[in-house]
N, C-alpha and C positions, 0 to 999 in steps of 0.2 A: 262051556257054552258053545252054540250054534253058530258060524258067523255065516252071511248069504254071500260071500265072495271067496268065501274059501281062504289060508294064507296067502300073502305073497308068494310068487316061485322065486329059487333062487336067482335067476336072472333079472327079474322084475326087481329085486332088492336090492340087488348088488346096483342098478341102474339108481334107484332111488335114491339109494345112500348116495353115491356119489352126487346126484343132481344136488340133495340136501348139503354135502359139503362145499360141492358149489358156490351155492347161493349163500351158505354160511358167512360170518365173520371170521377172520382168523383171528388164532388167538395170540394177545400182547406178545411181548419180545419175552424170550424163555419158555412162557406159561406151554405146557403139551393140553392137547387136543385131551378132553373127558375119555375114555375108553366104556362108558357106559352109555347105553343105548336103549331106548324104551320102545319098542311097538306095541298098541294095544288097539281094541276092538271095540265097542261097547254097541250092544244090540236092547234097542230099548221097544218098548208092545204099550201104546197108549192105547185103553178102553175107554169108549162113549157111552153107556147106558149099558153095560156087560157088554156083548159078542157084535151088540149091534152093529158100533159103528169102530172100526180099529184099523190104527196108523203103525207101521212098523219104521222103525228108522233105525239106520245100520250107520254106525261110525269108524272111521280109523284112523289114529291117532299115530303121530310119530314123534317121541321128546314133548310132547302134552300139547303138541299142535294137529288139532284135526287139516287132515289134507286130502280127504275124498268120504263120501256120506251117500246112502242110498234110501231114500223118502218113498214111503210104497204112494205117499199120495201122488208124489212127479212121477216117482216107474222107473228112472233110471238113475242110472250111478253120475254124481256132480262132484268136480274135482273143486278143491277150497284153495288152491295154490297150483302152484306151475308143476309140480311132482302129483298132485292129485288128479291134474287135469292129465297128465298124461296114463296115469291108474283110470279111472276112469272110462277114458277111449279106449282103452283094451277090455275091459272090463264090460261094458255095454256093445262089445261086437261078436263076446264070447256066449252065444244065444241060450247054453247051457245056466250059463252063471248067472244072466239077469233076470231067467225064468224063474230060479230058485229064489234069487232077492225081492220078486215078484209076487211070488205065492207063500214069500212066508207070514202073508199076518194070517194064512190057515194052518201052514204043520209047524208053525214056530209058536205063534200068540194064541190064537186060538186052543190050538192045542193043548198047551200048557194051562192057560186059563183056571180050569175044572180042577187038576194040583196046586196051583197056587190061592185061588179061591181062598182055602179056611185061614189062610196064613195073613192075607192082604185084605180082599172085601169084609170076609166076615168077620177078621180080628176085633176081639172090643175087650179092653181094658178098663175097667173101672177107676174112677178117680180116687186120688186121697187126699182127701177133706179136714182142715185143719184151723177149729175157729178158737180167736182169741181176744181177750178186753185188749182194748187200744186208749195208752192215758190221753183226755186230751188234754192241749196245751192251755186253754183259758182257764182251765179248773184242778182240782188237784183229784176227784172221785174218777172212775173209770166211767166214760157213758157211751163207749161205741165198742161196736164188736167185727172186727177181720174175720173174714175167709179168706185161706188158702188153698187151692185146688191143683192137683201138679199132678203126672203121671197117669195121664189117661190118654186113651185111644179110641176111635178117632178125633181128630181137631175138633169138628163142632162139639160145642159144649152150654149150654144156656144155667145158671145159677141165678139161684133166685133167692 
């Protein structure tokens, strides 16, 4: 996938981590420090009426805590913490990098759109329908009947 800030550079990292262990807890008496480490990204394309109306929003995650976010409705990069607010400031002075997070709800969202289409909008799964006598309990004869409906695509669904 795409991200509209590009990775961290190593400087920027090595900065970060450290900030991050900063602000850390240490760990108990004995216990060592995790030696595992998560950075991740996640770029998400909300659609309003197909192309009409669309939001890009760019995420980045460290250890499952988002720390800086870039919303094409605000325009620029907003830091979620004291490490993201400093990503962020570099990030929105490098005229490159916030022009691309800028324009991606056309070469990113848009874009893609038209490929994902058959998979997303027009996906339609049929349901499976499953009816059955139900005893009821004031009588010993069977006088009602259950439907079951599971495994369909999209959510709305009207049964009658």
């Amino acid at each position: 996938a795409m991200g509209s800030g590009g990775a961290l550079g190593a400087g920027t990292m090595l900065v970060a981590l450290v900030a991050l262990v900063a602000l850390g807890a240490h760990p108990a008496h004995g216990e060592e420090l995790s030696r595992i480490f998560q950075d991740a990204f996640k770029a998400e394309c909300h659609f309003l009426n197909g192309t009409e109306r669309v939001r890009f929003v760019d995420r980045y995650i460290y250890n499952r805590e988002q720390y800086v976010h870039f919303d094409s409705d605000v325009g620029h990069y907003v830091g979620d913490n004291r490490v993201g607010e400093f990503q962020a400031k570099m990030w929105n002075s490098q005229e490159g990098t916030l022009e691309n997070a800028r324009t991606a709800v056309d070469w990113y969202c848009r874009n893609n759109y038209e490929a994902f289409t058959p998979f997303t909008i027009d996906r339609r799964v049929a349901p499976q329908v499953e009816i059955f006598p139900v005893q009821s309990s004031s009588a010993p004869q069977t006088n009602r009947l259950a439907c079951a409906v599971s495994d369909f695509y999209p959510a709305p669904i009207e049964v009658r």
